[in-house]
Each structure stands twice: as C-alpha cells, then as structure tokens.
C-alpha positions as CSV (number, residue, x, y, z in Angstrom):
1,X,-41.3,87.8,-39.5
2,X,-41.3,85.5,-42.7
3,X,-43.5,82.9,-43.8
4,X,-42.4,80.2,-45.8
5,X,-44.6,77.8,-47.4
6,X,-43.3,75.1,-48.9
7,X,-44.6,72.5,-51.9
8,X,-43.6,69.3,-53.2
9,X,-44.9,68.0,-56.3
10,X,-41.5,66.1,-57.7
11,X,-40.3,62.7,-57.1
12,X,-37.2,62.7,-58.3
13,X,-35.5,64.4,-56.1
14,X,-36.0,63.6,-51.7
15,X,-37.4,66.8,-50.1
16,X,-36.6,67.9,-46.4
17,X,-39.0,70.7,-46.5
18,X,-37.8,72.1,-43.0
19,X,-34.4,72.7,-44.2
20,X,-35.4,74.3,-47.2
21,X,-37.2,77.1,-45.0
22,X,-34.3,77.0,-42.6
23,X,-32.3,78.4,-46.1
24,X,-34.7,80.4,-47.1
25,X,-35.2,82.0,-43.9
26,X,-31.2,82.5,-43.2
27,X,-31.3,83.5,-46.2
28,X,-33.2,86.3,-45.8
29,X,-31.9,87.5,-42.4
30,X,-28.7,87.3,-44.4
31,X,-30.1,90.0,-46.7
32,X,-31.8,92.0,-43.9
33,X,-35.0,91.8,-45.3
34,X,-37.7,93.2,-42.6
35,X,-40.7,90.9,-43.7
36,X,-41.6,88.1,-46.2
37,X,-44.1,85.7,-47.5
38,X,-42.1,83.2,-49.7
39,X,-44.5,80.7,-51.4
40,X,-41.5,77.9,-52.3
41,X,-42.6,75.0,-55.2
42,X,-40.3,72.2,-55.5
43,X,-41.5,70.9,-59.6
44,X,-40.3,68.7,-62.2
45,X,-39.1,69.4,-65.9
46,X,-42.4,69.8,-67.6
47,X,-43.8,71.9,-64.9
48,X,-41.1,74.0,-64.6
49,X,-40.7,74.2,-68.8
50,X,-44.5,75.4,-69.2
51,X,-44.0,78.0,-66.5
52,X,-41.0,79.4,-68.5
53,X,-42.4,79.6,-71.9
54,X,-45.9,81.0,-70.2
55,X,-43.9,83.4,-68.0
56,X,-40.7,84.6,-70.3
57,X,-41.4,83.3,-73.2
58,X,-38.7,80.8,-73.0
59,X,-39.2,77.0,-74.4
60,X,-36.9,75.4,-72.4
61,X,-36.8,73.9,-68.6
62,X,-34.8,76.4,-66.5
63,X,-33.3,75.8,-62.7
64,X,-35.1,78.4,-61.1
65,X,-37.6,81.0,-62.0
66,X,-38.6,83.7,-59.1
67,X,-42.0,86.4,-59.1
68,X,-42.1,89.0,-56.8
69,X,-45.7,89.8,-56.1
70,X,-45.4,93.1,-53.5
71,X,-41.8,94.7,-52.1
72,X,-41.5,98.0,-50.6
73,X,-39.0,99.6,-48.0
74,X,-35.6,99.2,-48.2
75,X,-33.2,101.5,-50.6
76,X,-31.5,99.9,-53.2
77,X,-29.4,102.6,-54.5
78,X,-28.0,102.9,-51.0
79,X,-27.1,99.2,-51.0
80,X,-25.6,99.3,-54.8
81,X,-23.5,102.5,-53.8
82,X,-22.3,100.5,-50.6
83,X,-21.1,97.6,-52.6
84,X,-19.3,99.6,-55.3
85,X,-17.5,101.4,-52.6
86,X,-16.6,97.7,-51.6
87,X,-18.5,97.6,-48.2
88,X,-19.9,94.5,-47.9
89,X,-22.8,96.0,-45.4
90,X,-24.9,96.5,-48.4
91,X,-27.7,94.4,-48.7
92,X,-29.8,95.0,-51.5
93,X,-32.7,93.5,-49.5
94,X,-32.1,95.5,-46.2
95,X,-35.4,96.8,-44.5
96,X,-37.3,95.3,-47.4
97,X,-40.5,93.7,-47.2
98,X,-41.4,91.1,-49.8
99,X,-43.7,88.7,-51.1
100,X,-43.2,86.4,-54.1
101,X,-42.6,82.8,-55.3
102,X,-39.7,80.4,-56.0
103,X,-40.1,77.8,-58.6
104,X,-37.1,75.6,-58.8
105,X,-36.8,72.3,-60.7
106,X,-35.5,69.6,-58.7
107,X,-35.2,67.1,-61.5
108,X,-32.5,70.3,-63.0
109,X,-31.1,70.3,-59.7
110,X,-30.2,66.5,-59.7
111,X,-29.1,66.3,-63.4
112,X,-26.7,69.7,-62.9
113,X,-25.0,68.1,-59.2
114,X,-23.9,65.2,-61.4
115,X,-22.1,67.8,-63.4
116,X,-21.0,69.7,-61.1
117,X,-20.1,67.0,-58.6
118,X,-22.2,67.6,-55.7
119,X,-25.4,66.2,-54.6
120,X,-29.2,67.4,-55.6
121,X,-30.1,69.0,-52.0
122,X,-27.1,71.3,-52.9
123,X,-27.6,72.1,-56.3
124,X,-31.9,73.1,-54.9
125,X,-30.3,74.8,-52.0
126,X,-28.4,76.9,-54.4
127,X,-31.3,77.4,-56.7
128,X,-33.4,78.7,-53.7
129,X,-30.8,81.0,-52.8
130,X,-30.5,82.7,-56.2
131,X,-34.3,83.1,-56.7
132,X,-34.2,84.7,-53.3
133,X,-31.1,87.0,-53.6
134,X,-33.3,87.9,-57.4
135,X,-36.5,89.0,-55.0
136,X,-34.1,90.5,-52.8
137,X,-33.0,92.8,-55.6
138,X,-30.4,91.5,-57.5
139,X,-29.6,90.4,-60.8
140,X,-27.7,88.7,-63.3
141,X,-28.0,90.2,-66.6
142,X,-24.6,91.6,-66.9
143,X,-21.1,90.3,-65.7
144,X,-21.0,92.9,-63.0
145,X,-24.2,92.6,-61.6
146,X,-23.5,88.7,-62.1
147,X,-20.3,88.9,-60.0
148,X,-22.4,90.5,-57.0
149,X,-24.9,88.0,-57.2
150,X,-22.1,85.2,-57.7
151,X,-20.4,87.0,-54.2
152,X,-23.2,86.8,-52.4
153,X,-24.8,83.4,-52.9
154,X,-20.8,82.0,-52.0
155,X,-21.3,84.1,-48.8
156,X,-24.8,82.7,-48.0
157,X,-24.0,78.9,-48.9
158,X,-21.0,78.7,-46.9
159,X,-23.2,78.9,-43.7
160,X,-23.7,75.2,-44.6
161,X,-20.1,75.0,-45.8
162,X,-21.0,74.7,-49.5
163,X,-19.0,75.9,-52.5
164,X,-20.9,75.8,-55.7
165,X,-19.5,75.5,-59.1
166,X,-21.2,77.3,-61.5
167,X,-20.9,76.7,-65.7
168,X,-18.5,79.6,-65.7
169,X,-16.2,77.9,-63.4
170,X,-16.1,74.8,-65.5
171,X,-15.6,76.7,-68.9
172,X,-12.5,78.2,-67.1
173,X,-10.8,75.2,-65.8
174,X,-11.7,73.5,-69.6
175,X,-9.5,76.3,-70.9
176,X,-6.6,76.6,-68.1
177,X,-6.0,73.0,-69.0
C-alpha cells in the first residue's frame, strides 16, 4: 500500500499532481518496495535553496533533495550482490517499507529541460524518480554506484517512453565533437 501526498507551492512550473503519484507509485512497485508514505513538495528556488543550506549545508538551489524518515525490511546487500553479479532482479528497495519526503524544485526543473531539450514535467518526473530510487537505497556518490542509479532511473522513465540526458551526457558529446 503507498500513500502519496502531494504539495504545490510553485508557479512556475503547471502541476498535474495525479501523474506525479502515478510516477511515484510505479515507481515504487518498480523497486518492490512493500509499503510507503511519500510526502512529495513541488517548491521554487529560494525554498528549495534554504532547505539545502539548512539540511546539507549547501548554499546553492539543488534539483532534488530526499529524507527518509523510517525504512525497515528488505536486504540491501542481497540486492547490491544481485546487481554485481549482473541480475537485474535486484532491487535495492525490495520488501522495504519506507517513509520520507521529496523536495524537488520545479523552477530547476524548467530551467535544466531547456538545456537538456525536453520539457519541465520531464525534467520533475526525473527528479521524483531519483529522490525516490535515493529512499529506495541507492546512491550517487561514486561513479559506480552512480551508474546503477543512472541504469535504473533509464529503466523506470522509459515506462513513459522518456530518455533523460544528464550533464554527463552533454560533457561527452562536447568532447566527441
């Protein structure tokens, strides 16, 4: 069972907050997770920005920033073992139950698609998907771990037949050509 609650206190960006629980719930059923309560905020810049320098320490707006409140169940060894084996059954967020929040800037999220040439709802859906996949279990603080995380937010956006482009990507093609 998940609960999703959704809240919108942007304007730049137009919110359809019934999709954005239909991602975060695939999303999770994706990752096997048992149970959740995902409190989802939809904020601008500023808000956003003082909830990264409160939080981390950081004095800079960021995309996405997730807390997990509560998680228990699942086994996450079992699930890294499975993916460096190469099975793609493991799912660090199988059997888990969690609760946390998802803070995403949507103002980020429009300014990025323009870079990235794709449109706002994409650049947010990919946002919520990463803050998810972080509750979920997995990170991004070296290129390894950052290459499962990559994998599996491609997998999980191409439900909706979405391919992001992520900075990496760009800084590749800039030096290919």
């Amino acid at each position: 069972m998940y609960v999703v609650d959704v809240s919108n206190t942007q304007s730049v960006v137009e919110i359809d907050e019934d999709f954005l629980r239909q991602v975060t719930e695939r999303t999770l059923e994706d990752e096997r997770i048992n149970q959740a309560e995902i409190s989802l905020a939809i904020v601008d810049n500023p808000t956003i920005h003082d909830l990264n320098v409160r939080y981390l320490q950081h004095d800079y707006p960021t995309d996405v920033l997730s807390f997990l409140f509560e998680s228990d169940g699942g086994d996450e060894d079992e699930a890294r073992l499975a993916e460096s084996q190469g099975l793609t059954s493991g799912r660090r967020g199988a059997g888990k139950r969690i609760e946390g929040e998802i803070v995403v800037s949507a103002e980020m999220a429009r300014d990025m698609a323009l870079e990235y040439g794709w449109q706002p709802r994409d650049e947010l859906v990919l946002y919520i998907i990463h803050g998810l996949l972080h509750l979920a279990g997995y990170d991004d603080l070296d290129e390894d771990e950052m290459r499962v995380m990559r994998t599996r937010e491609r997998e999980i956006l191409a439900h909706w037949k979405l391919t992001p482009r992520y900075a990496e990507d760009a800084a590749v093609d800039e030096a290919a050509s």
